[in-house]
Every structure is written in structure tokens, then in C-alpha cells.
N, CA, C, O and CB atoms as a CASP TS submission, in Angstrom:
PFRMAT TS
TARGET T0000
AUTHOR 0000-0000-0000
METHOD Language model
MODEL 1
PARENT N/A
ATOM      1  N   UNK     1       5.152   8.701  -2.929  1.00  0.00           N
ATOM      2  CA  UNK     1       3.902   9.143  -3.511  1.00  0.00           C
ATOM      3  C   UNK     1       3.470   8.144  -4.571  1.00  0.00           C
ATOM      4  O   UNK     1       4.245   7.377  -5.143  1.00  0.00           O
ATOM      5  CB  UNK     1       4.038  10.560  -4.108  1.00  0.00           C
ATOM      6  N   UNK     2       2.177   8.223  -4.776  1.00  0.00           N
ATOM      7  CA  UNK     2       1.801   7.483  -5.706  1.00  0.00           C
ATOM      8  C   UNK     2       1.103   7.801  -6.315  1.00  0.00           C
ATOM      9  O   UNK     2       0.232   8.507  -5.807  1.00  0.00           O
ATOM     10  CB  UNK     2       1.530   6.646  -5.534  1.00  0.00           C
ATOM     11  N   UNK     3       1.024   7.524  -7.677  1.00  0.00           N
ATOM     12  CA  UNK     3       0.056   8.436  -9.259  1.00  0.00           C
ATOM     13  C   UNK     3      -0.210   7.270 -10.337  1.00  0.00           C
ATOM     14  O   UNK     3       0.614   6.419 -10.673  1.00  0.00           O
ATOM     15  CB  UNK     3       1.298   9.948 -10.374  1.00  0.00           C
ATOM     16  N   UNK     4      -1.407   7.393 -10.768  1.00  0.00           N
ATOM     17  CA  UNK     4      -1.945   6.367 -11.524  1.00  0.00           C
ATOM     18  C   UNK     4      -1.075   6.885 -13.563  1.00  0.00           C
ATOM     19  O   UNK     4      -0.942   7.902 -14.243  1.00  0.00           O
ATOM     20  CB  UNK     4      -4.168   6.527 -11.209  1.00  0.00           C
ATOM     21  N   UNK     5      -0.764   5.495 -13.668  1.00  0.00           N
ATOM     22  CA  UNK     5      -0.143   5.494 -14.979  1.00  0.00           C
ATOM     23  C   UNK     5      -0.415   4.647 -15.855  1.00  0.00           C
ATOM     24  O   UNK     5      -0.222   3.435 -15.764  1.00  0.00           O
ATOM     25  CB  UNK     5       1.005   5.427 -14.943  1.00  0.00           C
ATOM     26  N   UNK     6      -0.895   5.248 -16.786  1.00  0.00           N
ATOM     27  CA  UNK     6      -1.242   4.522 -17.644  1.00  0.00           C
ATOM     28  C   UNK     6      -0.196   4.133 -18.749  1.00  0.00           C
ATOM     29  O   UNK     6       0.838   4.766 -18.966  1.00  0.00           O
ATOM     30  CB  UNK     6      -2.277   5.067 -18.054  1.00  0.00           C
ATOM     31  N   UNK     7      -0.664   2.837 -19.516  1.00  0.00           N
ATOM     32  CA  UNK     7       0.554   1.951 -20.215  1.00  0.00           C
ATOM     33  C   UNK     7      -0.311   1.702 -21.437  1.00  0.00           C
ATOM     34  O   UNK     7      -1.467   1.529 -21.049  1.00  0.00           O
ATOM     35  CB  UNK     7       1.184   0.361 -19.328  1.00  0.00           C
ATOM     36  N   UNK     8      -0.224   1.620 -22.663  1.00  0.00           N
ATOM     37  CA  UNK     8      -0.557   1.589 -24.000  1.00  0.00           C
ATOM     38  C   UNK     8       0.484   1.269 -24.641  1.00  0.00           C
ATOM     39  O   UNK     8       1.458   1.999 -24.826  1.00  0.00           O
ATOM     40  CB  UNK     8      -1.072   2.680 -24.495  1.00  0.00           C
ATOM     41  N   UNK     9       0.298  -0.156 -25.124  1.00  0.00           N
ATOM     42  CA  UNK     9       0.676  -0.610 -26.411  1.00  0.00           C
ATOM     43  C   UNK     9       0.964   0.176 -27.648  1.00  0.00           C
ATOM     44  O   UNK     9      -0.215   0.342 -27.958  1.00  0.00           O
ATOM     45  CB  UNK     9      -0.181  -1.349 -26.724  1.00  0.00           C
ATOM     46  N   UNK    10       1.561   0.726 -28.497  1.00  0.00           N
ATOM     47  CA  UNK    10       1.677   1.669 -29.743  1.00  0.00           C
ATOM     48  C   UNK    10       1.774   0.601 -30.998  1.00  0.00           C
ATOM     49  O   UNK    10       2.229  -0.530 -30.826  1.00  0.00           O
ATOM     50  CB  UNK    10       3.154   2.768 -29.647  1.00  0.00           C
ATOM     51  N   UNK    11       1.245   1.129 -32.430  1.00  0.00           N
ATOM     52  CA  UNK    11       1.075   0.418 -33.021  1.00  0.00           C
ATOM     53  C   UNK    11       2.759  -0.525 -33.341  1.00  0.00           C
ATOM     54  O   UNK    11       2.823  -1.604 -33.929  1.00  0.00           O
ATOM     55  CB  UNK    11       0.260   1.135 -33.975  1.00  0.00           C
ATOM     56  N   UNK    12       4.223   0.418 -32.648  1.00  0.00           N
ATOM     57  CA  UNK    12       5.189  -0.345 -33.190  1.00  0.00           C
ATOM     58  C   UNK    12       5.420  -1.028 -32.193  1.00  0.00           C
ATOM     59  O   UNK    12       6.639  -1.006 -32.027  1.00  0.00           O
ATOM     60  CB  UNK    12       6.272   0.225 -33.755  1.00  0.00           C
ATOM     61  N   UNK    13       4.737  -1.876 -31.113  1.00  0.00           N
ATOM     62  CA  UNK    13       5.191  -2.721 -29.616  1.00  0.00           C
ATOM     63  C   UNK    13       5.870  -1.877 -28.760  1.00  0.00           C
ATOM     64  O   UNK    13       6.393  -2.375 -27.763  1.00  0.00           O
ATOM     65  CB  UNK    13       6.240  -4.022 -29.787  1.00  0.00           C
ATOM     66  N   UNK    14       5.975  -0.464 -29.006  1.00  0.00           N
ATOM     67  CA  UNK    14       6.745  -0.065 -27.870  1.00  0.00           C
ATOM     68  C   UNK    14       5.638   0.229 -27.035  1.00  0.00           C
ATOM     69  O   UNK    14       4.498   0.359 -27.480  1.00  0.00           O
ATOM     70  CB  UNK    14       7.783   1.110 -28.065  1.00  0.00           C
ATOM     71  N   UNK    15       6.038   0.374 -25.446  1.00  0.00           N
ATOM     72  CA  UNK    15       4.902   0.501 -24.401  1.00  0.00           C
ATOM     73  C   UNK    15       5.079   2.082 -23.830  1.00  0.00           C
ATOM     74  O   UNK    15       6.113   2.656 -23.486  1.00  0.00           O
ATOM     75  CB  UNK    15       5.082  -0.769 -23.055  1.00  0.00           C
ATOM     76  N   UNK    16       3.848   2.515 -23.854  1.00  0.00           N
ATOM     77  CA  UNK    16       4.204   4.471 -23.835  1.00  0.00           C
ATOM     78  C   UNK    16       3.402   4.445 -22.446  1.00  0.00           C
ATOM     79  O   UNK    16       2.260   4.093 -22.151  1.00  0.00           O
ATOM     80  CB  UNK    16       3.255   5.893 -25.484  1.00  0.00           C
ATOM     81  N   UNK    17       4.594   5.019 -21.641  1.00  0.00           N
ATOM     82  CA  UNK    17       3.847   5.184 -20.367  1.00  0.00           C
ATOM     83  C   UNK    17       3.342   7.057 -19.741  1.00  0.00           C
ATOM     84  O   UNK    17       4.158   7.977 -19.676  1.00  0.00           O
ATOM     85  CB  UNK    17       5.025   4.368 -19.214  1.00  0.00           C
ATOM     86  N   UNK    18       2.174   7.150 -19.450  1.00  0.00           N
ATOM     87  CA  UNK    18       2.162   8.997 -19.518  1.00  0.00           C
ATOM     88  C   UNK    18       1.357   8.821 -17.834  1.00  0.00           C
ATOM     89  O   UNK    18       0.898   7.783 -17.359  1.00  0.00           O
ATOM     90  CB  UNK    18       0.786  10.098 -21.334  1.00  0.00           C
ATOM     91  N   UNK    19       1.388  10.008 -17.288  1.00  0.00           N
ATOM     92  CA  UNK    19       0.965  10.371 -15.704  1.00  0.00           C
ATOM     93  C   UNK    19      -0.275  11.098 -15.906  1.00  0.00           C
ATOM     94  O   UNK    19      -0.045  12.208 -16.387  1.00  0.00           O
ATOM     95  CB  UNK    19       2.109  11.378 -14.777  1.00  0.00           C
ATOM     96  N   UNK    20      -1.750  10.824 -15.672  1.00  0.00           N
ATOM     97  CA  UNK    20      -2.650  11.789 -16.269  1.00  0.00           C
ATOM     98  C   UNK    20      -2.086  12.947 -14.989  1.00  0.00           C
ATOM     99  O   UNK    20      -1.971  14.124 -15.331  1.00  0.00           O
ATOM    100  CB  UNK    20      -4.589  11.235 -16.375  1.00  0.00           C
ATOM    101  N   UNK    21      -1.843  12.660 -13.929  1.00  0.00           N
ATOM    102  CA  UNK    21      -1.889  13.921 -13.151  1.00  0.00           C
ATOM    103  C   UNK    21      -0.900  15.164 -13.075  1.00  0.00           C
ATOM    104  O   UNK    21      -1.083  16.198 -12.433  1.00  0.00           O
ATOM    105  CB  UNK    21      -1.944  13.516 -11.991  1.00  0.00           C
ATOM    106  N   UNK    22       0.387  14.773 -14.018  1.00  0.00           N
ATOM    107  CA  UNK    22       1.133  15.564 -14.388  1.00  0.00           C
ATOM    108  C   UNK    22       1.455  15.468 -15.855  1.00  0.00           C
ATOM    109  O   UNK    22       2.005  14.515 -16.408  1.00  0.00           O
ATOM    110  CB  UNK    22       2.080  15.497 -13.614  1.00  0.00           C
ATOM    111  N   UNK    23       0.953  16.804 -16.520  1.00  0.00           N
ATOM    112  CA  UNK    23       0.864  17.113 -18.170  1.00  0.00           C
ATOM    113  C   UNK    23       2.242  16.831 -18.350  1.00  0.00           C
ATOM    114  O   UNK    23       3.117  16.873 -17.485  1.00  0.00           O
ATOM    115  CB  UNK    23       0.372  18.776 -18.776  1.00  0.00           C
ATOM    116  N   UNK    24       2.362  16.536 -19.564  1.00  0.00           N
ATOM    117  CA  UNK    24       3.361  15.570 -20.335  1.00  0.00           C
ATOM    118  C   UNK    24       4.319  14.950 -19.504  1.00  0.00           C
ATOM    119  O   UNK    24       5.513  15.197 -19.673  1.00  0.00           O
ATOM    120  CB  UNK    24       4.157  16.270 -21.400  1.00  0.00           C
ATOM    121  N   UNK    25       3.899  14.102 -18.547  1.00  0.00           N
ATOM    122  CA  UNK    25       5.281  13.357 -18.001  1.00  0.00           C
ATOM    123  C   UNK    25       4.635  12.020 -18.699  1.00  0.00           C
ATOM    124  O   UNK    25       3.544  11.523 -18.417  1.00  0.00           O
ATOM    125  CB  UNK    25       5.687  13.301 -15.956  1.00  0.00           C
ATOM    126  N   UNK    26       5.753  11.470 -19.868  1.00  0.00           N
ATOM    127  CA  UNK    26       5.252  10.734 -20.522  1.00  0.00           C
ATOM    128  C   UNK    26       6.820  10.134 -20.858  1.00  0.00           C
ATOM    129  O   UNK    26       7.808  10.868 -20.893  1.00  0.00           O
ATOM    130  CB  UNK    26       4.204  11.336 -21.559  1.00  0.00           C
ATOM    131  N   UNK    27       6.848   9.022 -21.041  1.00  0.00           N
ATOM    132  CA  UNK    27       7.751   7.586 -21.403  1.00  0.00           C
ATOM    133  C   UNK    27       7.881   6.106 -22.053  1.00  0.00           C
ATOM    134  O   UNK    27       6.832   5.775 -22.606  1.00  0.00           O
ATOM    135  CB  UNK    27       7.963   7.256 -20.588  1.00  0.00           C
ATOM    136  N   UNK    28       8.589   5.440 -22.101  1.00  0.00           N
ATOM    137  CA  UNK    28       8.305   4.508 -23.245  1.00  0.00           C
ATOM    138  C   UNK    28       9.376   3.442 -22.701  1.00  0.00           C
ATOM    139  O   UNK    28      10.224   3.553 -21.815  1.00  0.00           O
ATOM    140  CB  UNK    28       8.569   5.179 -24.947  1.00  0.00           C
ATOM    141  N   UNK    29       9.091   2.534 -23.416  1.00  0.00           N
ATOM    142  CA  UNK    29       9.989   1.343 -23.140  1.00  0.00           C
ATOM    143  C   UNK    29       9.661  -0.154 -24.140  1.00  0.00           C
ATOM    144  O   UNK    29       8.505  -0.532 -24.333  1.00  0.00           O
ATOM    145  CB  UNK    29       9.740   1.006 -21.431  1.00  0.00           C
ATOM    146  N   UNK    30      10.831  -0.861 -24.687  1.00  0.00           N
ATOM    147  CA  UNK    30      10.607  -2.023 -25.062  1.00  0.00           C
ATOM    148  C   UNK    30       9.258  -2.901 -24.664  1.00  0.00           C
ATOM    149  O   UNK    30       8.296  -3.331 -25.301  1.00  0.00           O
ATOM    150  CB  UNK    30      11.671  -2.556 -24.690  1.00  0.00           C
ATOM    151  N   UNK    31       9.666  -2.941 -23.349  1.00  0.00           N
ATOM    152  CA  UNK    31       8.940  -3.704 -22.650  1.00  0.00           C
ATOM    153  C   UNK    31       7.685  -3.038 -21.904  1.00  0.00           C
ATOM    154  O   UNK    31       7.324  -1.904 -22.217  1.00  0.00           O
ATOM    155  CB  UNK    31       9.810  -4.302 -21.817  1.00  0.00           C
ATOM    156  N   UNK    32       7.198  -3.590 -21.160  1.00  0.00           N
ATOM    157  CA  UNK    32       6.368  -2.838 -20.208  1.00  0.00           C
ATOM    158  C   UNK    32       6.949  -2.763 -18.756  1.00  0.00           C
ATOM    159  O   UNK    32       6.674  -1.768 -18.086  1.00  0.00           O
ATOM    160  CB  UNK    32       4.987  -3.476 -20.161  1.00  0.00           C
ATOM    161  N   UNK    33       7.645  -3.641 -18.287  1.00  0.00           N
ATOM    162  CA  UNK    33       8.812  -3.701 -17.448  1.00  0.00           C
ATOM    163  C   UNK    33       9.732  -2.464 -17.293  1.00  0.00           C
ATOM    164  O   UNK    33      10.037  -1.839 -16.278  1.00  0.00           O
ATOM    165  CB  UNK    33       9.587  -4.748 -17.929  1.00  0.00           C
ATOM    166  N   UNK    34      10.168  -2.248 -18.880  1.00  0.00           N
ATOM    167  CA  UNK    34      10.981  -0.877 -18.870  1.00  0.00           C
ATOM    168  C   UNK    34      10.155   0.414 -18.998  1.00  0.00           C
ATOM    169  O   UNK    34      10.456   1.516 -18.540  1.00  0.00           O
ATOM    170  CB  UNK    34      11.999  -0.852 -20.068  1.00  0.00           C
ATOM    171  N   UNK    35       9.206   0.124 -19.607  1.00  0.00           N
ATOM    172  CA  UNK    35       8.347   1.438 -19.622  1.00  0.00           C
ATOM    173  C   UNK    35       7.758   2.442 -18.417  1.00  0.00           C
ATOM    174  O   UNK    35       7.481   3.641 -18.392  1.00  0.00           O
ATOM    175  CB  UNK    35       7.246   1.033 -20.232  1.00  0.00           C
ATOM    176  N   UNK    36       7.670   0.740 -16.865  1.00  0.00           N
ATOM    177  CA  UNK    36       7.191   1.458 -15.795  1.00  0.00           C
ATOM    178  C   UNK    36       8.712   1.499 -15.087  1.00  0.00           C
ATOM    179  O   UNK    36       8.470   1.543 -13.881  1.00  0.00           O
ATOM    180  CB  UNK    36       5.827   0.697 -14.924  1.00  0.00           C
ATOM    181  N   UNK    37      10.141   1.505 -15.273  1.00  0.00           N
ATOM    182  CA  UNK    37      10.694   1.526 -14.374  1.00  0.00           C
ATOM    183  C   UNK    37      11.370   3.547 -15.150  1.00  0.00           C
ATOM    184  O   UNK    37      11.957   4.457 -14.564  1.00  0.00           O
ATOM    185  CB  UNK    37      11.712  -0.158 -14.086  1.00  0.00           C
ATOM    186  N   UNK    38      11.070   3.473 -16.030  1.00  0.00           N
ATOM    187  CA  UNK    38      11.277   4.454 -16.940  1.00  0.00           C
ATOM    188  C   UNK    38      10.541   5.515 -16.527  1.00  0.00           C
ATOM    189  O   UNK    38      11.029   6.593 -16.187  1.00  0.00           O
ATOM    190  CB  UNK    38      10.995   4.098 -18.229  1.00  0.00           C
ATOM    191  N   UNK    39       9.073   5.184 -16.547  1.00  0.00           N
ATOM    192  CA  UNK    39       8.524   6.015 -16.158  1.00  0.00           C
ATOM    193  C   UNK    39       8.489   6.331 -14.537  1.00  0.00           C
ATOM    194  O   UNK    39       7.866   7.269 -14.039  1.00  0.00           O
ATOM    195  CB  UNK    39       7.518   5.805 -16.729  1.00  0.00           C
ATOM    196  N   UNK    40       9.231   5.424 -13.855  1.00  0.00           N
ATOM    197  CA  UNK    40       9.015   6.149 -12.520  1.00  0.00           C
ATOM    198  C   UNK    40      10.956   6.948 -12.327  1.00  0.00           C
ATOM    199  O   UNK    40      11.548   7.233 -11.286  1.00  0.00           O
ATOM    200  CB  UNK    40       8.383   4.594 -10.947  1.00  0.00           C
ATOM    201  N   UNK    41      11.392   7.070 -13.667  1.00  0.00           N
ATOM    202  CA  UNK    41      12.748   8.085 -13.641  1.00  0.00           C
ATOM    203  C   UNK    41      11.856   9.088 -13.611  1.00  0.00           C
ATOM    204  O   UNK    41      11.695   9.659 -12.532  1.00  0.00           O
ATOM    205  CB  UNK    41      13.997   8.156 -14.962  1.00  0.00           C
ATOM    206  N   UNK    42      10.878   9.637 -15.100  1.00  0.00           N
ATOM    207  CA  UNK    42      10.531  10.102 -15.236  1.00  0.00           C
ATOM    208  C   UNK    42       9.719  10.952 -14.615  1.00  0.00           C
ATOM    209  O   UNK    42       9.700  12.099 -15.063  1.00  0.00           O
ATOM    210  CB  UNK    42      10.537   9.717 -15.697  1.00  0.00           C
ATOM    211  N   UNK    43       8.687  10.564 -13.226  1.00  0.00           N
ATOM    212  CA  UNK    43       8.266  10.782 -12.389  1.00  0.00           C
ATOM    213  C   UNK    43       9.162  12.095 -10.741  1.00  0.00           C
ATOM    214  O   UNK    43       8.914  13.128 -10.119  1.00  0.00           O
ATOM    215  CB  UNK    43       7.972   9.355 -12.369  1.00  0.00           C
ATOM    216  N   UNK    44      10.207  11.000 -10.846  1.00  0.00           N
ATOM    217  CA  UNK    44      11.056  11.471 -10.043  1.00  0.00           C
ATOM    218  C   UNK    44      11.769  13.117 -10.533  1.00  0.00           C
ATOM    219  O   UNK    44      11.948  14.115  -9.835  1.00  0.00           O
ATOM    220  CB  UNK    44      12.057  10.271  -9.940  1.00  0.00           C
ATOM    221  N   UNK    45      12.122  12.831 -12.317  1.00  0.00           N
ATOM    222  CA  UNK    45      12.777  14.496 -12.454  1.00  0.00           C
ATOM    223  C   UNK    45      11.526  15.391 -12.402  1.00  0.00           C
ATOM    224  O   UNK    45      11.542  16.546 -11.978  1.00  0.00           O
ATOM    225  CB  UNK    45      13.704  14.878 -14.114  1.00  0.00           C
ATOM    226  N   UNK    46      10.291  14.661 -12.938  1.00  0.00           N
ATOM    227  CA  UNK    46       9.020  15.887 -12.866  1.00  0.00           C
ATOM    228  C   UNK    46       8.941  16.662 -11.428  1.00  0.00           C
ATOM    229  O   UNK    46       8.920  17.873 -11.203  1.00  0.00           O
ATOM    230  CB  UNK    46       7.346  15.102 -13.085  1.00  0.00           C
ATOM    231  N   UNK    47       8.894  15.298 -10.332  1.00  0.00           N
ATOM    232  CA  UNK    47       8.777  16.056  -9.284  1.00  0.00           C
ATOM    233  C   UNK    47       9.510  17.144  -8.569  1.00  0.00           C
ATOM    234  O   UNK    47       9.064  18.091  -7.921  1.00  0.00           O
ATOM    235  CB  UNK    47       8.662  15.402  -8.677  1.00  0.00           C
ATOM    236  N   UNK    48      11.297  16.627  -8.955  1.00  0.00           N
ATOM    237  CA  UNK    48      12.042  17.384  -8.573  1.00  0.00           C
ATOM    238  C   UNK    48      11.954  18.629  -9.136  1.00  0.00           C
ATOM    239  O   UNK    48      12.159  19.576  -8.376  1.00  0.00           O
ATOM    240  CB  UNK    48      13.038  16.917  -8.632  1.00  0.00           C
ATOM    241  N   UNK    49      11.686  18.871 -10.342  1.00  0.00           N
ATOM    242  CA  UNK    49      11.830  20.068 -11.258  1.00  0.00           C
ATOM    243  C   UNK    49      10.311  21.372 -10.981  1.00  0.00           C
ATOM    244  O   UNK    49      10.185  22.561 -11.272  1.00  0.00           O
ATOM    245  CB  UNK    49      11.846  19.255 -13.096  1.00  0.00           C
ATOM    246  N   UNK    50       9.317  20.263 -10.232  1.00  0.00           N
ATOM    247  CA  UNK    50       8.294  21.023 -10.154  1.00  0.00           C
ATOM    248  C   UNK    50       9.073  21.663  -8.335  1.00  0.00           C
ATOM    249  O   UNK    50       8.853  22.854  -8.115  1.00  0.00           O
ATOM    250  CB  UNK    50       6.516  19.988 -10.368  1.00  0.00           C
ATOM    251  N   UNK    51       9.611  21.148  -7.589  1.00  0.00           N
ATOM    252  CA  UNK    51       9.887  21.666  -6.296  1.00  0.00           C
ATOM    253  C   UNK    51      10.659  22.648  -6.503  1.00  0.00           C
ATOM    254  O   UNK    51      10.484  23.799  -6.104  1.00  0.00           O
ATOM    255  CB  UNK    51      10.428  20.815  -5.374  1.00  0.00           C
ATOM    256  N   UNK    52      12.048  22.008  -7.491  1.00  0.00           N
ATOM    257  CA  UNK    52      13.471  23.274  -7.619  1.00  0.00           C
ATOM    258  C   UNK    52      12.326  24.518  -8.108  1.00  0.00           C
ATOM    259  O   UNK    52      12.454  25.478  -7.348  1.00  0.00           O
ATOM    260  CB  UNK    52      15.166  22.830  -9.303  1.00  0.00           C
ATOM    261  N   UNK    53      11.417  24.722  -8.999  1.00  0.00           N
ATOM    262  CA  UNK    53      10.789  25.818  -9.374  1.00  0.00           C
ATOM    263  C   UNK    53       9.786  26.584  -8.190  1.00  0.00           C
ATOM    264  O   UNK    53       9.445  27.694  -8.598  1.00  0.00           O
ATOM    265  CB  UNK    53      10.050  25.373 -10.588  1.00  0.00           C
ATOM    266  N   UNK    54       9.236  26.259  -6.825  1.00  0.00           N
ATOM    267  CA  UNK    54       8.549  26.257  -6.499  1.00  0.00           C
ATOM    268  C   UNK    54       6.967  26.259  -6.795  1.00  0.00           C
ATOM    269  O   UNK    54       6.073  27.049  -6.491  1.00  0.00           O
ATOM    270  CB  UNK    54       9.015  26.673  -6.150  1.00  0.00           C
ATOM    271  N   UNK    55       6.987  25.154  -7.452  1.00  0.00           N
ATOM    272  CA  UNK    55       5.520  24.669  -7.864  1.00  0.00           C
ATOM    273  C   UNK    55       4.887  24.131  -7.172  1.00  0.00           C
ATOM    274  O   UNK    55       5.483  23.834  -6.137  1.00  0.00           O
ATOM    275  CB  UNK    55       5.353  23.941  -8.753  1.00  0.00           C
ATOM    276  N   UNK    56       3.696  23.765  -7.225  1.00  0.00           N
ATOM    277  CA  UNK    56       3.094  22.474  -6.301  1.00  0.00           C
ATOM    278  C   UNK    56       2.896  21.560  -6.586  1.00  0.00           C
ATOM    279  O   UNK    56       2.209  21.257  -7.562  1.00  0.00           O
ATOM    280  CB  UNK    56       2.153  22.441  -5.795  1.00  0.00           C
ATOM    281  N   UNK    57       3.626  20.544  -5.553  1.00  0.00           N
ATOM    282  CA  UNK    57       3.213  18.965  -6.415  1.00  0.00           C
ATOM    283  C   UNK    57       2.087  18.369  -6.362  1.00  0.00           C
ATOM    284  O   UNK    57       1.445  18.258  -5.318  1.00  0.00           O
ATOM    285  CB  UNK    57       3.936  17.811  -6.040  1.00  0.00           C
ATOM    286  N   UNK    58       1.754  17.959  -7.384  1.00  0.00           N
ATOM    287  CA  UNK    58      -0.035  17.030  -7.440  1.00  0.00           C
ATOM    288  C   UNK    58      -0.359  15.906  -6.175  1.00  0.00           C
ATOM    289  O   UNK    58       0.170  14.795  -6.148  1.00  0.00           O
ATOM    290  CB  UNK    58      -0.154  15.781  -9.152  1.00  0.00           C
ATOM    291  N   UNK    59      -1.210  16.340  -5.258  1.00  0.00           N
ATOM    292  CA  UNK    59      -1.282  15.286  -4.336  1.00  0.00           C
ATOM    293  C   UNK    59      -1.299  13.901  -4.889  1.00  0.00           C
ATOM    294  O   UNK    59      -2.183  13.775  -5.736  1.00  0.00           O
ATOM    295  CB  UNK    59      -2.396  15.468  -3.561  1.00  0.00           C
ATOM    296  N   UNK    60      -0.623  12.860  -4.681  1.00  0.00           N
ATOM    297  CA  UNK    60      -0.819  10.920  -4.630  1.00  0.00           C
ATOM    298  C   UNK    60      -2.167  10.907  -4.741  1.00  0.00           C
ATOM    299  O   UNK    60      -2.919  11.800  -4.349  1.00  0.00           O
ATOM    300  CB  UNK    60      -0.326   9.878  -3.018  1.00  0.00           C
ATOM    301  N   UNK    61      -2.517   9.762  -5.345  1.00  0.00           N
ATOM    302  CA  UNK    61      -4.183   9.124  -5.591  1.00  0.00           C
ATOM    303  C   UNK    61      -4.344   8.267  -4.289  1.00  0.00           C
ATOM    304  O   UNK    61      -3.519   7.937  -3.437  1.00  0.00           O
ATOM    305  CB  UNK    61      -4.436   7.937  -7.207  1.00  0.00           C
ATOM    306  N   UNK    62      -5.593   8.036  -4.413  1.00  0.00           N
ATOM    307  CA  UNK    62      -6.043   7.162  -3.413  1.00  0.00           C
ATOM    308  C   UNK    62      -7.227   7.038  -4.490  1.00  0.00           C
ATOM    309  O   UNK    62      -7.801   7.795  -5.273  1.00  0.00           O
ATOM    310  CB  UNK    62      -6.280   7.706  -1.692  1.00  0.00           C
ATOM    311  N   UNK    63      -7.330   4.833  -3.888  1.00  0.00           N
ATOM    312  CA  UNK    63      -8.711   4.624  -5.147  1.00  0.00           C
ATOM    313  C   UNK    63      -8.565   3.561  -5.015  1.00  0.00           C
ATOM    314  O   UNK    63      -7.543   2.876  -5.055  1.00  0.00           O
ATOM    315  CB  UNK    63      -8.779   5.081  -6.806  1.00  0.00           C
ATOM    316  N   UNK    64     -10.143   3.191  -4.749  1.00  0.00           N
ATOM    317  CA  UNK    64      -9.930   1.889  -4.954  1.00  0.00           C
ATOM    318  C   UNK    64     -10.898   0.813  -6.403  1.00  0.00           C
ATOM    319  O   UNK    64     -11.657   1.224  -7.281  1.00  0.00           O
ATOM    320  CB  UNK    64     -10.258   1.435  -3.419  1.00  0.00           C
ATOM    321  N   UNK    65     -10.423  -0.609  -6.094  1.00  0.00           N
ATOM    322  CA  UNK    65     -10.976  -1.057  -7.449  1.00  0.00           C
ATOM    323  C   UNK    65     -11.970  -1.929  -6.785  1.00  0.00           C
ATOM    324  O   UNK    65     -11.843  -2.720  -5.851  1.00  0.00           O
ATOM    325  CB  UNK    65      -9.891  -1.838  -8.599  1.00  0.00           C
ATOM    326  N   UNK    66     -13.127  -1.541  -7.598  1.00  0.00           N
ATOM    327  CA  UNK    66     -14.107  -2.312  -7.135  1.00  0.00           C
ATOM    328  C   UNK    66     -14.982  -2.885  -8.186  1.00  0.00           C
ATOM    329  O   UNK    66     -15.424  -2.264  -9.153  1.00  0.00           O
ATOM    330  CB  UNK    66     -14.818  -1.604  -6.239  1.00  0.00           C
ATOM    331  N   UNK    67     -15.260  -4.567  -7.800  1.00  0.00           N
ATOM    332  CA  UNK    67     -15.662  -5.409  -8.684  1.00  0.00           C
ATOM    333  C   UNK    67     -17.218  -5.090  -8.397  1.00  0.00           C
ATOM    334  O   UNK    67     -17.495  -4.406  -7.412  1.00  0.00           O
ATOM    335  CB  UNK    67     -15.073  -6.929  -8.503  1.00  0.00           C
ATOM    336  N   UNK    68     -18.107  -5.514  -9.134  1.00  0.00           N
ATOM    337  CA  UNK    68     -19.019  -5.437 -10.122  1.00  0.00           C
ATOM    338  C   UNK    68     -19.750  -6.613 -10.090  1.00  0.00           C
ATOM    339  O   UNK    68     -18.878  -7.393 -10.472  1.00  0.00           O
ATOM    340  CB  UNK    68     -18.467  -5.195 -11.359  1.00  0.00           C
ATOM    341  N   UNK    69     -20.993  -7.466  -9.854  1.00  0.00           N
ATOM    342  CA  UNK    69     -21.233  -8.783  -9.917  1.00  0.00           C
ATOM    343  C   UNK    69     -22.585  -8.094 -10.811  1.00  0.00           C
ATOM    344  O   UNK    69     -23.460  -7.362 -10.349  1.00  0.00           O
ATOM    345  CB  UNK    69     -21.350  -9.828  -8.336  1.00  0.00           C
ATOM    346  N   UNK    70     -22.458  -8.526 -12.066  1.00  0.00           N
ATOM    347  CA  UNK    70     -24.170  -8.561 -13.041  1.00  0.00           C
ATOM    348  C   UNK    70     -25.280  -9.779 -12.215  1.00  0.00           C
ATOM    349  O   UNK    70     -26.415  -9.974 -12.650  1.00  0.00           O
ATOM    350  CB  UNK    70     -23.834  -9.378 -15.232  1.00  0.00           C
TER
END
């Protein structure tokens, strides 16, 4: 599956990574390297924890990026 994540700089260099499509699945890392490999731990217990409960998981994004010519 796949879910858009966003990565922000914090004012102390650490890199805070959060899932808009699942409320607080949110993570951090030195790097930004560690922040997204962190956050896709993070990803993985959300999902599991939303199944062991019988929840529903947030469908994957689909999207694309599209450039812009002024």
C-alpha cells in the first residue's frame, strides 16, 4: 500500500515524519533517511493494529504530479 507522508524539518534538525491519512501515525528521525524508514515501521504497526482490532484500513493514494507551465 501506499500513503502520502509528509517530512518537516523541526526547529532542532530532527525530521518529523506524520501520515495525513492515518491520525497520529507520526515519527522522526536524525536524518530524513531515518525518518522515512521509521516511518514506514510506523506505518506497518498502525496497520497491523488497525486489522488485529477490526478496523478499516484507509485505502492507498493514487495521484498524480502535475507540472504547470506560466
Amino acid at each position: 500500500m501506499r500513503y502520502r507522508v509528509l517530512i518537516e524539518q523541526d526547529e532542532d534538525g530532527v525530521y518529523v515524519a506524520e501520515v495525513p491519512a492515518l491520525p497520529d501515525c507520526v515519527s522522526q528521525g536524525e536524518t530524513r533517511t531515518e525518518a522515512i524508514n521509521n516511518i514506514k515501521e510506523a506505518i506497518a504497526g498502525y496497520l497491523e493494529s488497525l486489522e488485529a482490532d477490526g478496523e478499516p484500513v484507509p485505502p492507498s493514494i493514487a495521484e498524480e504530479i502535475v507540472e504547470v507551465t506560466p
